[in-house]
ModelCIF file with pLDDT and N, C-alpha, C, O atoms, coordinates in Angstrom:
data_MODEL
#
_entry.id   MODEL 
#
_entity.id                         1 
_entity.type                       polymer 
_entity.pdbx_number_of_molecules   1 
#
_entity_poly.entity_id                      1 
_entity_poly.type                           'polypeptide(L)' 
_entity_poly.nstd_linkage                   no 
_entity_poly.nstd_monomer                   no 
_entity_poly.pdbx_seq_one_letter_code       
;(UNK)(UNK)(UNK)(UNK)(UNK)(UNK)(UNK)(UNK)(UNK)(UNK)(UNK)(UNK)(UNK)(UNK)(UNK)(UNK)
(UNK)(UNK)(UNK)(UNK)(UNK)(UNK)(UNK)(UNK)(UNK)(UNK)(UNK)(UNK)(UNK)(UNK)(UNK)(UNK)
(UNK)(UNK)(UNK)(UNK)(UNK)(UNK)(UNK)(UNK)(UNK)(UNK)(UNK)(UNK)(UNK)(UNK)(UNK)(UNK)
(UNK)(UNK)(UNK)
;
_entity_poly.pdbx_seq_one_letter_code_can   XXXXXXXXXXXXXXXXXXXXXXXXXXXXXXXXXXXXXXXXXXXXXXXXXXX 
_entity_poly.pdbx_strand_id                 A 
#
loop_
_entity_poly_seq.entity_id 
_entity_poly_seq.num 
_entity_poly_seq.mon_id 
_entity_poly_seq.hetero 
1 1  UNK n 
1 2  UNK n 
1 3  UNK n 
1 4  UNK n 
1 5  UNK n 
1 6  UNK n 
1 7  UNK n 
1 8  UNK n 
1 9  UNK n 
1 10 UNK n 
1 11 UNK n 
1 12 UNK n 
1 13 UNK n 
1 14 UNK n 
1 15 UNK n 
1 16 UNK n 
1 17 UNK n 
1 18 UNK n 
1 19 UNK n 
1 20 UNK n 
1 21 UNK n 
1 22 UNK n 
1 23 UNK n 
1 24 UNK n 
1 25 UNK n 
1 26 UNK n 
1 27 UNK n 
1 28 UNK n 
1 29 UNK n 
1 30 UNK n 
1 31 UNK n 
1 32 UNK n 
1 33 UNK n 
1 34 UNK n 
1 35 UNK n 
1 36 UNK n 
1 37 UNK n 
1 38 UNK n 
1 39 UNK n 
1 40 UNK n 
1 41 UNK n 
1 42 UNK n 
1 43 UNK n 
1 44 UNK n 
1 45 UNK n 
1 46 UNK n 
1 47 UNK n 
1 48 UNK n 
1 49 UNK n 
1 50 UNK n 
1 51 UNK n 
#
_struct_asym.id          A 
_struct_asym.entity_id   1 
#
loop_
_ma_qa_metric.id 
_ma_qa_metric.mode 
_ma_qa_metric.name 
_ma_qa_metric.software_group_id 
_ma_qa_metric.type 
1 global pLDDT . pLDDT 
2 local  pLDDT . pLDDT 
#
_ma_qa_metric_global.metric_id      1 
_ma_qa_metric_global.metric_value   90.25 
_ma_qa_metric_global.model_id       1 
_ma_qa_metric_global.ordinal_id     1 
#
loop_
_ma_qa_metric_local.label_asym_id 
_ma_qa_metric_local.label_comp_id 
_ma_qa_metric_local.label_seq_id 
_ma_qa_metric_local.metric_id 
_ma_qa_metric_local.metric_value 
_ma_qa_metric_local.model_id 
_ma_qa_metric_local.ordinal_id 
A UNK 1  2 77.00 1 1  
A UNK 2  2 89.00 1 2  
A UNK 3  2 90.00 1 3  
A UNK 4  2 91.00 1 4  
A UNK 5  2 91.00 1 5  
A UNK 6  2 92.00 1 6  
A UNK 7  2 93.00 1 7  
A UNK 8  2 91.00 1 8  
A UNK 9  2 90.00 1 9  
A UNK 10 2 91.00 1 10 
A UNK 11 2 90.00 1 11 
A UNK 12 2 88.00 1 12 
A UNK 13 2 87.00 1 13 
A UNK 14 2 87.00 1 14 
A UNK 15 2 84.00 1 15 
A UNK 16 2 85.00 1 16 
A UNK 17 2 86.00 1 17 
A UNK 18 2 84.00 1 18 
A UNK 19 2 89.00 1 19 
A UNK 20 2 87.00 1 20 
A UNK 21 2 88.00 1 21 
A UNK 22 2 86.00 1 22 
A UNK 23 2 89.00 1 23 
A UNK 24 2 91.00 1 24 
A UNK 25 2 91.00 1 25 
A UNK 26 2 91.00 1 26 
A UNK 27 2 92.00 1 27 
A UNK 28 2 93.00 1 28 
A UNK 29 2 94.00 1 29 
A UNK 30 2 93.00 1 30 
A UNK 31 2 94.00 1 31 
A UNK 32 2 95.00 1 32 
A UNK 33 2 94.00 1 33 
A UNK 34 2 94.00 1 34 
A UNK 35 2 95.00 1 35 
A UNK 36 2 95.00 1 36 
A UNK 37 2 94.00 1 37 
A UNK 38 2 95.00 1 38 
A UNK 39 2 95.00 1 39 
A UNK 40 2 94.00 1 40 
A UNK 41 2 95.00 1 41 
A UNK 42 2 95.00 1 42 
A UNK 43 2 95.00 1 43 
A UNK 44 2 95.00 1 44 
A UNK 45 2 94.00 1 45 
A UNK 46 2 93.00 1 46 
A UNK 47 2 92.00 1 47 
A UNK 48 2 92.00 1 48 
A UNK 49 2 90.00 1 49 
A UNK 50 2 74.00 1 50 
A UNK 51 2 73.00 1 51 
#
loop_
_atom_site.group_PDB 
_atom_site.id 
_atom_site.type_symbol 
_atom_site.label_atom_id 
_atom_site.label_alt_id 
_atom_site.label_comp_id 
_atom_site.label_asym_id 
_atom_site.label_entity_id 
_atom_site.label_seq_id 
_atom_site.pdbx_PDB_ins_code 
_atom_site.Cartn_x 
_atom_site.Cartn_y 
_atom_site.Cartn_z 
_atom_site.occupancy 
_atom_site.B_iso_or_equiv 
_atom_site.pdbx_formal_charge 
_atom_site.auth_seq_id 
_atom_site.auth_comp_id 
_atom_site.auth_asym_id 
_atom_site.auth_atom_id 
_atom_site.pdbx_PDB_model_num 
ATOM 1   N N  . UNK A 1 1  ? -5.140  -55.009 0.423   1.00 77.00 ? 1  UNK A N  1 
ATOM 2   C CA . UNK A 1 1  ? -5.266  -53.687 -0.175  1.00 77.00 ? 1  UNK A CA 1 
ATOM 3   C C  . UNK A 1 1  ? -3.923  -52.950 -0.060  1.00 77.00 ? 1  UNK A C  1 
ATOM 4   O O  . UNK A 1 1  ? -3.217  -52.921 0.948   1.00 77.00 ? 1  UNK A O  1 
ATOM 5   N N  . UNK A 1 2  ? -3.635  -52.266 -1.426  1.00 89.00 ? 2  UNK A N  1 
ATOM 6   C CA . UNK A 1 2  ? -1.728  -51.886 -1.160  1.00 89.00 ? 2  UNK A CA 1 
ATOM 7   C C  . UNK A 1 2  ? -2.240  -49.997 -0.484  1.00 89.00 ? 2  UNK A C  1 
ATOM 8   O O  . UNK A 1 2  ? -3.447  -49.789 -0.612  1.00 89.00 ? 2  UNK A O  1 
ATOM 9   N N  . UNK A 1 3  ? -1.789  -49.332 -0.135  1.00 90.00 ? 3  UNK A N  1 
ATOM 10  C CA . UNK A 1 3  ? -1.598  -48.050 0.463   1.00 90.00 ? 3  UNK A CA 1 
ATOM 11  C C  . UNK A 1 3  ? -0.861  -47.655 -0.424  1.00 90.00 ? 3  UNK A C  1 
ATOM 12  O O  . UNK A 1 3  ? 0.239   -48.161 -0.642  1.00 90.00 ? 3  UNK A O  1 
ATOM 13  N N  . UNK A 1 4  ? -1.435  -46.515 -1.193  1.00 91.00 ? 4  UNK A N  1 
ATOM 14  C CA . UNK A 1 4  ? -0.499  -45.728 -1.821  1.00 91.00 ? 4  UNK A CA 1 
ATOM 15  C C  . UNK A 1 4  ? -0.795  -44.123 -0.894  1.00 91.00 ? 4  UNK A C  1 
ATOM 16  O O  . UNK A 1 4  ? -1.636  -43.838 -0.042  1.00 91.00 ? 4  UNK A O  1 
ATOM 17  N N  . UNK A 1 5  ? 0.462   -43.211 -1.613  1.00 91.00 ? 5  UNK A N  1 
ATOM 18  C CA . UNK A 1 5  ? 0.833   -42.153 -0.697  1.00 91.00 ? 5  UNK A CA 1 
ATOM 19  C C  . UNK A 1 5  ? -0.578  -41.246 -0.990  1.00 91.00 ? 5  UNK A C  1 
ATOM 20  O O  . UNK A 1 5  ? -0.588  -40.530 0.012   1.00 91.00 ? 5  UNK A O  1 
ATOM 21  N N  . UNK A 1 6  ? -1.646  -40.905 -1.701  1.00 92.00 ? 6  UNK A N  1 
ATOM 22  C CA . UNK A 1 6  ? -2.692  -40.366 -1.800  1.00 92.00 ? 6  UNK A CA 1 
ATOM 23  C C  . UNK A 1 6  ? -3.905  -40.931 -0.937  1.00 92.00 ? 6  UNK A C  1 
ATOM 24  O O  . UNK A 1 6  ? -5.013  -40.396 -0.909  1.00 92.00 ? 6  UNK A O  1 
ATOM 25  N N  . UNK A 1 7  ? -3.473  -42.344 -0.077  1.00 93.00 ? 7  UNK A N  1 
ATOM 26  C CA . UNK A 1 7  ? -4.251  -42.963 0.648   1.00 93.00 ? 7  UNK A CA 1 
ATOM 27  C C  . UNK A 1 7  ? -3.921  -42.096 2.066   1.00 93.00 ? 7  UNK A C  1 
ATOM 28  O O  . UNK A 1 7  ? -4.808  -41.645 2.791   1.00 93.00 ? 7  UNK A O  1 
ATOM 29  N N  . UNK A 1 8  ? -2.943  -41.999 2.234   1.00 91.00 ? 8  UNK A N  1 
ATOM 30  C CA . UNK A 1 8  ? -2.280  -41.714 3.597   1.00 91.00 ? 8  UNK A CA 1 
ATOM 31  C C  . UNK A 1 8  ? -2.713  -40.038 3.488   1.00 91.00 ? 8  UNK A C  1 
ATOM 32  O O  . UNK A 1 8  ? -3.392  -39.709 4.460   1.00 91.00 ? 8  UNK A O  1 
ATOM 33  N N  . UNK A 1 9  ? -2.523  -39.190 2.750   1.00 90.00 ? 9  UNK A N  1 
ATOM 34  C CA . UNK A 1 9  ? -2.693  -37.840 2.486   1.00 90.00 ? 9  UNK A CA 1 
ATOM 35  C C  . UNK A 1 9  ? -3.722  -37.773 2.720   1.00 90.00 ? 9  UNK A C  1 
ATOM 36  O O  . UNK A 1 9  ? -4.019  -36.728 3.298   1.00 90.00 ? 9  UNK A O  1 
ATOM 37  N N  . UNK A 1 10 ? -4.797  -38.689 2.473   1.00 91.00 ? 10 UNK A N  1 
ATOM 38  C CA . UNK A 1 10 ? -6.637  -38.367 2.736   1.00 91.00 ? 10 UNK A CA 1 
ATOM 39  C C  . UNK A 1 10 ? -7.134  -39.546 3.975   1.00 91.00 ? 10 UNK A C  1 
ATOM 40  O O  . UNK A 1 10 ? -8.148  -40.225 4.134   1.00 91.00 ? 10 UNK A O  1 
ATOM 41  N N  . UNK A 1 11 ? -5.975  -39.396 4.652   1.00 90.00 ? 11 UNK A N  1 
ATOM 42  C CA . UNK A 1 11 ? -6.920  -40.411 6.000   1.00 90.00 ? 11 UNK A CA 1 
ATOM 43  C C  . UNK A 1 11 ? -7.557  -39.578 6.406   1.00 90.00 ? 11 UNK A C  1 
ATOM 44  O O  . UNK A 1 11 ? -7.520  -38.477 5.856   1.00 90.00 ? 11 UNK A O  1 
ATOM 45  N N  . UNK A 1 12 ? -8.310  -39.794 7.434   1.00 88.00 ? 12 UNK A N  1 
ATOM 46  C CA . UNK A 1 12 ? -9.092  -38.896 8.068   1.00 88.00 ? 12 UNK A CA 1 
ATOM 47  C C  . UNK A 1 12 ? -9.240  -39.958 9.608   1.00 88.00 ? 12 UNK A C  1 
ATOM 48  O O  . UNK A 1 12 ? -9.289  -41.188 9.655   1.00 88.00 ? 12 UNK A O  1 
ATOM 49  N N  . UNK A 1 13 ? -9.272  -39.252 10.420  1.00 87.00 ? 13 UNK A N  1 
ATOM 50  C CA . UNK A 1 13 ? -9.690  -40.057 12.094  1.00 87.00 ? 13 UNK A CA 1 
ATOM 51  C C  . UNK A 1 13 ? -10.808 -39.861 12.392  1.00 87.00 ? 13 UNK A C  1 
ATOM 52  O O  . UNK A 1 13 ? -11.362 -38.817 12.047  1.00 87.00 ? 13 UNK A O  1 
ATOM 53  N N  . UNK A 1 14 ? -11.500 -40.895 13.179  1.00 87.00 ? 14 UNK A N  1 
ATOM 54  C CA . UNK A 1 14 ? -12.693 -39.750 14.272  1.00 87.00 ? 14 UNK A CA 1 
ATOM 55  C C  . UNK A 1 14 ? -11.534 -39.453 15.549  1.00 87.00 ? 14 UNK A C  1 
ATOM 56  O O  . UNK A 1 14 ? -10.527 -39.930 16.072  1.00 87.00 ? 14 UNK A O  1 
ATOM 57  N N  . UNK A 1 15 ? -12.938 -37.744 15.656  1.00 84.00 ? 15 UNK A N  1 
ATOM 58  C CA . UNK A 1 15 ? -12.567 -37.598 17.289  1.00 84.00 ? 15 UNK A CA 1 
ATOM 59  C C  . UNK A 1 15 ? -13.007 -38.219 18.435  1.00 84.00 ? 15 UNK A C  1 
ATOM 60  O O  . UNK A 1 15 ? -14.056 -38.863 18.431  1.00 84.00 ? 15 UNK A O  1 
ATOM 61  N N  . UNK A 1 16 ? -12.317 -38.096 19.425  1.00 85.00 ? 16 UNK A N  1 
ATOM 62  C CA . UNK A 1 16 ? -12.664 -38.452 20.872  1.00 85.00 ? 16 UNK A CA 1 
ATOM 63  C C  . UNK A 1 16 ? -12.197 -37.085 21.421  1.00 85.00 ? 16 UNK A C  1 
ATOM 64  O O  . UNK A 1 16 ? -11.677 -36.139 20.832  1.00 85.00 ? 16 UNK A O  1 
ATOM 65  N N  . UNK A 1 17 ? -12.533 -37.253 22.724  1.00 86.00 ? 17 UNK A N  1 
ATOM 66  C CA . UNK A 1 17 ? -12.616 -35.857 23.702  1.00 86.00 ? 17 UNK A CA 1 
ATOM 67  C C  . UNK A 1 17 ? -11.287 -35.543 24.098  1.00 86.00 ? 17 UNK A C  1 
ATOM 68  O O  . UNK A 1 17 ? -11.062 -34.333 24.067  1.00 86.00 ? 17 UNK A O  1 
ATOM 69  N N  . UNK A 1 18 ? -10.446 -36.174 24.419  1.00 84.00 ? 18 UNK A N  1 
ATOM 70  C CA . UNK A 1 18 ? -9.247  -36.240 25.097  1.00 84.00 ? 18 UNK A CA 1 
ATOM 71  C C  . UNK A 1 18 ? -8.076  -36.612 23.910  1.00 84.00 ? 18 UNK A C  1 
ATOM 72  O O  . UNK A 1 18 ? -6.939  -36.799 24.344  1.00 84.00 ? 18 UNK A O  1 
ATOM 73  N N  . UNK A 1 19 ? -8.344  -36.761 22.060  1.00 89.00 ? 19 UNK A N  1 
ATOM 74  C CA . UNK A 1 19 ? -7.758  -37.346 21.225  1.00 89.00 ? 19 UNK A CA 1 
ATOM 75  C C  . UNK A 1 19 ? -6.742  -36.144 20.918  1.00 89.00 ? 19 UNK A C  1 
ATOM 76  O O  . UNK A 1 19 ? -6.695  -35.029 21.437  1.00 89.00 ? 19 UNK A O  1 
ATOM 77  N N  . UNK A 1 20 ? -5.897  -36.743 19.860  1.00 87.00 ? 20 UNK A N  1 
ATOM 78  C CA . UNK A 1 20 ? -5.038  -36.044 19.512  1.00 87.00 ? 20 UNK A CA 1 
ATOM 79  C C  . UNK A 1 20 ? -5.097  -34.650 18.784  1.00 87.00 ? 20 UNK A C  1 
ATOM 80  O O  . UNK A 1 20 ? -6.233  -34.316 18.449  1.00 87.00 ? 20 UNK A O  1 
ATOM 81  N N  . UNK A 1 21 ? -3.980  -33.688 18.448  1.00 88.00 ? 21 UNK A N  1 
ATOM 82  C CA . UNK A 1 21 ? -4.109  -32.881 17.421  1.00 88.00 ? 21 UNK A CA 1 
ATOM 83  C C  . UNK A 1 21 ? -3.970  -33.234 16.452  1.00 88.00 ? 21 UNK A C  1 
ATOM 84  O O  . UNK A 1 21 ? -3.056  -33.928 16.007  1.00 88.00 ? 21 UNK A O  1 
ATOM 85  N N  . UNK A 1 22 ? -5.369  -32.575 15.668  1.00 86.00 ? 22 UNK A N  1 
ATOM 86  C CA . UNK A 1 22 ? -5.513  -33.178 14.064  1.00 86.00 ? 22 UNK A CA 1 
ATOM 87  C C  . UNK A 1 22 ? -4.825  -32.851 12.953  1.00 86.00 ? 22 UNK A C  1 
ATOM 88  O O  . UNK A 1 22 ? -4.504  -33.479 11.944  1.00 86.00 ? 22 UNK A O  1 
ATOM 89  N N  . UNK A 1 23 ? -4.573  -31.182 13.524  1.00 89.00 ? 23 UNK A N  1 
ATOM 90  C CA . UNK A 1 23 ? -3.473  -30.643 12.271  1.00 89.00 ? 23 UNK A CA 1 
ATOM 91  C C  . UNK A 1 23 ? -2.091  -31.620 12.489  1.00 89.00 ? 23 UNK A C  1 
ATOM 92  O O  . UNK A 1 23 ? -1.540  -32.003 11.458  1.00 89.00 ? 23 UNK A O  1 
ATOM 93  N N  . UNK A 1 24 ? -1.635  -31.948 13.529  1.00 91.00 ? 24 UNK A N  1 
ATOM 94  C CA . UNK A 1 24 ? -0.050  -31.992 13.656  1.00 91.00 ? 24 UNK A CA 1 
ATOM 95  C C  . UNK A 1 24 ? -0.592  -33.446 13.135  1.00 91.00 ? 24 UNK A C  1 
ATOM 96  O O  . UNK A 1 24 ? -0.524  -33.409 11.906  1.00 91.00 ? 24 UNK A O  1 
ATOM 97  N N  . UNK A 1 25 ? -1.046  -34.577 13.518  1.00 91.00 ? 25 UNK A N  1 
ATOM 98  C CA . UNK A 1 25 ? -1.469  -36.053 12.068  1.00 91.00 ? 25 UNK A CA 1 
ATOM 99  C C  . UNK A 1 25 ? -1.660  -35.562 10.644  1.00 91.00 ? 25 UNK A C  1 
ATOM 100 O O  . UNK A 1 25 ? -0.999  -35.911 9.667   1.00 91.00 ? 25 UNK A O  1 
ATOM 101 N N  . UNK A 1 26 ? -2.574  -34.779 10.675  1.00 91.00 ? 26 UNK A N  1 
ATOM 102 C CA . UNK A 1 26 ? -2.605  -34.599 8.999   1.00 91.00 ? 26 UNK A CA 1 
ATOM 103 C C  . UNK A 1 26 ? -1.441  -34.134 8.491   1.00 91.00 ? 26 UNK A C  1 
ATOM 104 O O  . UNK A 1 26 ? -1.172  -34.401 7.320   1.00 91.00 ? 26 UNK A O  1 
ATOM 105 N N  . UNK A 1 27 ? -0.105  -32.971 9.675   1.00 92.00 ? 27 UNK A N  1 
ATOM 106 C CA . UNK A 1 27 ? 0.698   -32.929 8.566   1.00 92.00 ? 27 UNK A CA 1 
ATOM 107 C C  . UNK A 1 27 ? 2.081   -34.022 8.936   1.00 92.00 ? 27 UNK A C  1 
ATOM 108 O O  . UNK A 1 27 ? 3.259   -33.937 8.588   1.00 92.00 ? 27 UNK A O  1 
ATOM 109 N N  . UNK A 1 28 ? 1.601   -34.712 9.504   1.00 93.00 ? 28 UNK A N  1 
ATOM 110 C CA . UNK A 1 28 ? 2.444   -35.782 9.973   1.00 93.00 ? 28 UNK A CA 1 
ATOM 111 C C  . UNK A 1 28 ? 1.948   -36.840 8.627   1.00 93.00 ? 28 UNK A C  1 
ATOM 112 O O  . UNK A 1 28 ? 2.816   -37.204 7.834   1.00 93.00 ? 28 UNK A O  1 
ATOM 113 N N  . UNK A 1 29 ? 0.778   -37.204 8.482   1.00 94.00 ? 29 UNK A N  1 
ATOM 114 C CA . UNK A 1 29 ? 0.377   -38.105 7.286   1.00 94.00 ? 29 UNK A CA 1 
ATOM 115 C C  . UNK A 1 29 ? 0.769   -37.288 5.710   1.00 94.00 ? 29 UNK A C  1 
ATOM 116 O O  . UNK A 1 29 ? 0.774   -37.825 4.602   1.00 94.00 ? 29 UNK A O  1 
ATOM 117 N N  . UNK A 1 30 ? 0.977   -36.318 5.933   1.00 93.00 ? 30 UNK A N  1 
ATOM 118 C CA . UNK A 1 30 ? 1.328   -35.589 4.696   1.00 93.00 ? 30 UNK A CA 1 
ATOM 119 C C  . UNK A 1 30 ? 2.824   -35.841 4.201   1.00 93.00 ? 30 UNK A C  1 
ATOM 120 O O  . UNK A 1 30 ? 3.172   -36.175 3.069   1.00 93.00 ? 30 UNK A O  1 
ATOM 121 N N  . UNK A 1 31 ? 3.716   -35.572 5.445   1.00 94.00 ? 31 UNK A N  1 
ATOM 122 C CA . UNK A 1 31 ? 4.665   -35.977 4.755   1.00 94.00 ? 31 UNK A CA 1 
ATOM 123 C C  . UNK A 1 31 ? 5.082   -37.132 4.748   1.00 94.00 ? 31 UNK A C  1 
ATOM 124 O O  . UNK A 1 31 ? 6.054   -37.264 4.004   1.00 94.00 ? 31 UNK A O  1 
ATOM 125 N N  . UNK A 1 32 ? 4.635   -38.408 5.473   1.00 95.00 ? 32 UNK A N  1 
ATOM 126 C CA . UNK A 1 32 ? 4.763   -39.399 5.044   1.00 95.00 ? 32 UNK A CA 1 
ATOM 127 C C  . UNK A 1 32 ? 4.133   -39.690 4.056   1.00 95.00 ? 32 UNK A C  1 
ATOM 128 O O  . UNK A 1 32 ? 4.284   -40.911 4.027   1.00 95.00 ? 32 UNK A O  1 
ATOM 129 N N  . UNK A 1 33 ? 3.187   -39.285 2.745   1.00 94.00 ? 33 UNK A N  1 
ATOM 130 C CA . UNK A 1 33 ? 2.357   -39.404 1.881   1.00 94.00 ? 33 UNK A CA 1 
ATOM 131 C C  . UNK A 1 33 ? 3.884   -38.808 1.009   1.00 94.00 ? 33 UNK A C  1 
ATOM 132 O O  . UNK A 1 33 ? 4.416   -39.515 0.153   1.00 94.00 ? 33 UNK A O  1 
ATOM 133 N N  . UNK A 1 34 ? 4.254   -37.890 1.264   1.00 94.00 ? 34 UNK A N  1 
ATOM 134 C CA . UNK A 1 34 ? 5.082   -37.197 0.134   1.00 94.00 ? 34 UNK A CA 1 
ATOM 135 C C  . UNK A 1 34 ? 6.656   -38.419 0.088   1.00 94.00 ? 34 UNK A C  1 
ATOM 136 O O  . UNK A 1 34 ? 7.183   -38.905 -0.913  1.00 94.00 ? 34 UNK A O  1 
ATOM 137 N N  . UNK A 1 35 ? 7.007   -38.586 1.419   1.00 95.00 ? 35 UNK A N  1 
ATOM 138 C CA . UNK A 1 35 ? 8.266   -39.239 1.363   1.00 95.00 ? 35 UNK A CA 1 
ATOM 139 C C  . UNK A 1 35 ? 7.441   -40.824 0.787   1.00 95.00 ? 35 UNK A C  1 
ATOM 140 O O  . UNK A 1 35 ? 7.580   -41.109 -0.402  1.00 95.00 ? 35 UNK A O  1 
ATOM 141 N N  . UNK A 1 36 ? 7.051   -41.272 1.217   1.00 95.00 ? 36 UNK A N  1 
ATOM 142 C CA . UNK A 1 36 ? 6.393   -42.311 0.233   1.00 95.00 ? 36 UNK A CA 1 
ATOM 143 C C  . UNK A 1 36 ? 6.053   -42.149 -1.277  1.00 95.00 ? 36 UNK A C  1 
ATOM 144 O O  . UNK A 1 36 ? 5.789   -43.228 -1.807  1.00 95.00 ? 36 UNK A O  1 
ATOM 145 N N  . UNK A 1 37 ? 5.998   -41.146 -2.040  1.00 94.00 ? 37 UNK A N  1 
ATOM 146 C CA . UNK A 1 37 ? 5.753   -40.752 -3.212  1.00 94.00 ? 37 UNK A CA 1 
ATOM 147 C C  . UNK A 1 37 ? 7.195   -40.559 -3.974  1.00 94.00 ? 37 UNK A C  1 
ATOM 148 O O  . UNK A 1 37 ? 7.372   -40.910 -5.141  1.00 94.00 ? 37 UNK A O  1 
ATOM 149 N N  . UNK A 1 38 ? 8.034   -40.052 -3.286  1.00 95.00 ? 38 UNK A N  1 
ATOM 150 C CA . UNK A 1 38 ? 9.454   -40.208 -3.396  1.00 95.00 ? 38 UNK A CA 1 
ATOM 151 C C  . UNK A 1 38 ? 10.430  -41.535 -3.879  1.00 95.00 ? 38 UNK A C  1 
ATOM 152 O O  . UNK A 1 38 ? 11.214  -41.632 -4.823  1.00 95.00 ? 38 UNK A O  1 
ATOM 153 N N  . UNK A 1 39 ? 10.025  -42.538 -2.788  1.00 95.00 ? 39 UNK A N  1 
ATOM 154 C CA . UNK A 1 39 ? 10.822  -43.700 -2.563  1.00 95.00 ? 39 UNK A CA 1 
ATOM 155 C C  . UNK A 1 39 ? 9.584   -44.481 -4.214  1.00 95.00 ? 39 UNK A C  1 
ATOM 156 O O  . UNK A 1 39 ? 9.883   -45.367 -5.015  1.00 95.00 ? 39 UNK A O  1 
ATOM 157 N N  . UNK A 1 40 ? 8.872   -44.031 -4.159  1.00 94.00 ? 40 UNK A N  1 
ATOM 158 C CA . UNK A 1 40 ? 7.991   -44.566 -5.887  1.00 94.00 ? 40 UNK A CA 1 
ATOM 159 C C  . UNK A 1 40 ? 8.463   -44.397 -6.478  1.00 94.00 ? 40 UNK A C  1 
ATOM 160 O O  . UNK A 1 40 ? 8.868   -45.328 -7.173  1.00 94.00 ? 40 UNK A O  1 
ATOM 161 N N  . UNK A 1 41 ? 8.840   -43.120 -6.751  1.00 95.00 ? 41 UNK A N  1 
ATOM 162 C CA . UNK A 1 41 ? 9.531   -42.760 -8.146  1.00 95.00 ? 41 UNK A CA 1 
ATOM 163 C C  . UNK A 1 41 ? 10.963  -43.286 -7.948  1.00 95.00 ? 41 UNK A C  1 
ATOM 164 O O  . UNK A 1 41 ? 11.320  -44.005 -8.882  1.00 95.00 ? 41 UNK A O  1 
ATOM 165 N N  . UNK A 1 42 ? 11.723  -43.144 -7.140  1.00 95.00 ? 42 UNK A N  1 
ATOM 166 C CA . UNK A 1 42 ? 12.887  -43.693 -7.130  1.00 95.00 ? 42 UNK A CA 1 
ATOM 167 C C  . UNK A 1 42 ? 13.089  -45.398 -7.349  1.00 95.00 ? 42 UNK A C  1 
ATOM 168 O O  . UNK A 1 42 ? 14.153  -45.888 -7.727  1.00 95.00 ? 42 UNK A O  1 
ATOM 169 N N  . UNK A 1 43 ? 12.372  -45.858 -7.166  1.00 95.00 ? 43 UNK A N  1 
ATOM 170 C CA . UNK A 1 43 ? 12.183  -47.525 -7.293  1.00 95.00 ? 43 UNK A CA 1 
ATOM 171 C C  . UNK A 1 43 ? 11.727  -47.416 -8.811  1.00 95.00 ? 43 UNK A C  1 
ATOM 172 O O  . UNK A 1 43 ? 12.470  -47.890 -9.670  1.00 95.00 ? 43 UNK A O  1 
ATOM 173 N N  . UNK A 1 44 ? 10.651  -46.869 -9.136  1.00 95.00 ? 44 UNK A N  1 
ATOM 174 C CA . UNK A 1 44 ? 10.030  -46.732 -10.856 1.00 95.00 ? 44 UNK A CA 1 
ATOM 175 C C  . UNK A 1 44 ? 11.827  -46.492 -11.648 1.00 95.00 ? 44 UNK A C  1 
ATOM 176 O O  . UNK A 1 44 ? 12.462  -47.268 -12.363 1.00 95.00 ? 44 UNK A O  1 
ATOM 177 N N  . UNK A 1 45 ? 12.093  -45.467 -11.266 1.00 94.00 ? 45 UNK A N  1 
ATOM 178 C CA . UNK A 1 45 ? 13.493  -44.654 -11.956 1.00 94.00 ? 45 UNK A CA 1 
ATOM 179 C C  . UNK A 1 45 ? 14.259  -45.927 -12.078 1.00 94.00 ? 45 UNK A C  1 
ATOM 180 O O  . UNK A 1 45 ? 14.163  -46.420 -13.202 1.00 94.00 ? 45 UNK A O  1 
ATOM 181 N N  . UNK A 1 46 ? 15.144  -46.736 -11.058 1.00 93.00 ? 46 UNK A N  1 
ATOM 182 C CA . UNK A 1 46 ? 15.797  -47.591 -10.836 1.00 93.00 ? 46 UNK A CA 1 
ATOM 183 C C  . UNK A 1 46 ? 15.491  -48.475 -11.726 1.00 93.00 ? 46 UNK A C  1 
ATOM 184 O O  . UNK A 1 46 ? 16.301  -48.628 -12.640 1.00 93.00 ? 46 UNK A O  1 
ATOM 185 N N  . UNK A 1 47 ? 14.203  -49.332 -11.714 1.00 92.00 ? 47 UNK A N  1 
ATOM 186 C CA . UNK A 1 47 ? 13.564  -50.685 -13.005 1.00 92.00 ? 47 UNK A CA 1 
ATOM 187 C C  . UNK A 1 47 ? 13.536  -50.002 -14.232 1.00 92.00 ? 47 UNK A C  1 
ATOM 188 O O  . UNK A 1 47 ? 13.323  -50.813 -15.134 1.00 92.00 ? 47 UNK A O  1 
ATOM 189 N N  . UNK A 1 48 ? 13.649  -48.963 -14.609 1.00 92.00 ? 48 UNK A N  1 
ATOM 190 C CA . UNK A 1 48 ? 13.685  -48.289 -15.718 1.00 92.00 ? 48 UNK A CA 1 
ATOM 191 C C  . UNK A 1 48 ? 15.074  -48.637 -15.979 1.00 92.00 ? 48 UNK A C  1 
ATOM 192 O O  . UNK A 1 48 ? 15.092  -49.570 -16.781 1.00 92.00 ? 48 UNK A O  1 
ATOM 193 N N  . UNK A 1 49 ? 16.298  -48.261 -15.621 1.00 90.00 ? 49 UNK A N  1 
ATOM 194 C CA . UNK A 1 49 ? 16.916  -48.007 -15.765 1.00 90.00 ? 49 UNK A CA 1 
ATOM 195 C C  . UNK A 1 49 ? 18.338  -49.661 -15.921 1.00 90.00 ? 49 UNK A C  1 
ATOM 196 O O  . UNK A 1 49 ? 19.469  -49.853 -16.367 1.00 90.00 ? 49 UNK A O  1 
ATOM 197 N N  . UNK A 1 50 ? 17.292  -50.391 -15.247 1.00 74.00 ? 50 UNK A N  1 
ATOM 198 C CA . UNK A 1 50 ? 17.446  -51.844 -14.777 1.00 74.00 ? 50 UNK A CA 1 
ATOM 199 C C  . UNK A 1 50 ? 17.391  -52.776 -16.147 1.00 74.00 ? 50 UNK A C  1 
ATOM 200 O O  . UNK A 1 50 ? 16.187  -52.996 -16.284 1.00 74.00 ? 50 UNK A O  1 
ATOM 201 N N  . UNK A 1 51 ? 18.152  -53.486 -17.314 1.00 73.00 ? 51 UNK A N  1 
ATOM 202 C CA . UNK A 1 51 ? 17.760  -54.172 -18.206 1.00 73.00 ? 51 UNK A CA 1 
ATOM 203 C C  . UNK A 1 51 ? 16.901  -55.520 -18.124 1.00 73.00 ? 51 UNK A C  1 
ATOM 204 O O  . UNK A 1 51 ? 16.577  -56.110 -19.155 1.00 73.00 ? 51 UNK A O  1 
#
């Protein structure tokens, strides 16, 4: 199964009692969702541009 950056933007965890903070993952998965969305288009741009 490939991971695209809208996969990572909607993870979701369970909790445990002693687990992490959820905001600081979600916006930790966020911007790896965005910088991954980035390095897409830049690879798309590139084969475009590629004969």
């Amino acid at each position: 199964m490939r991971i695209t950056p809208i996969d990572i933007a909607h993870k979701s965890f369970g909790k445990k009692m002693m687990g992490l903070d959820a905001d600081e993952v979600m916006d930790f998965l966020q911007q790896i969702a965005a910088q991954m969305e980035s390095l897409i288009q830049e690879r798309n741009t590139f084969r475009n541009e590629t004969p």
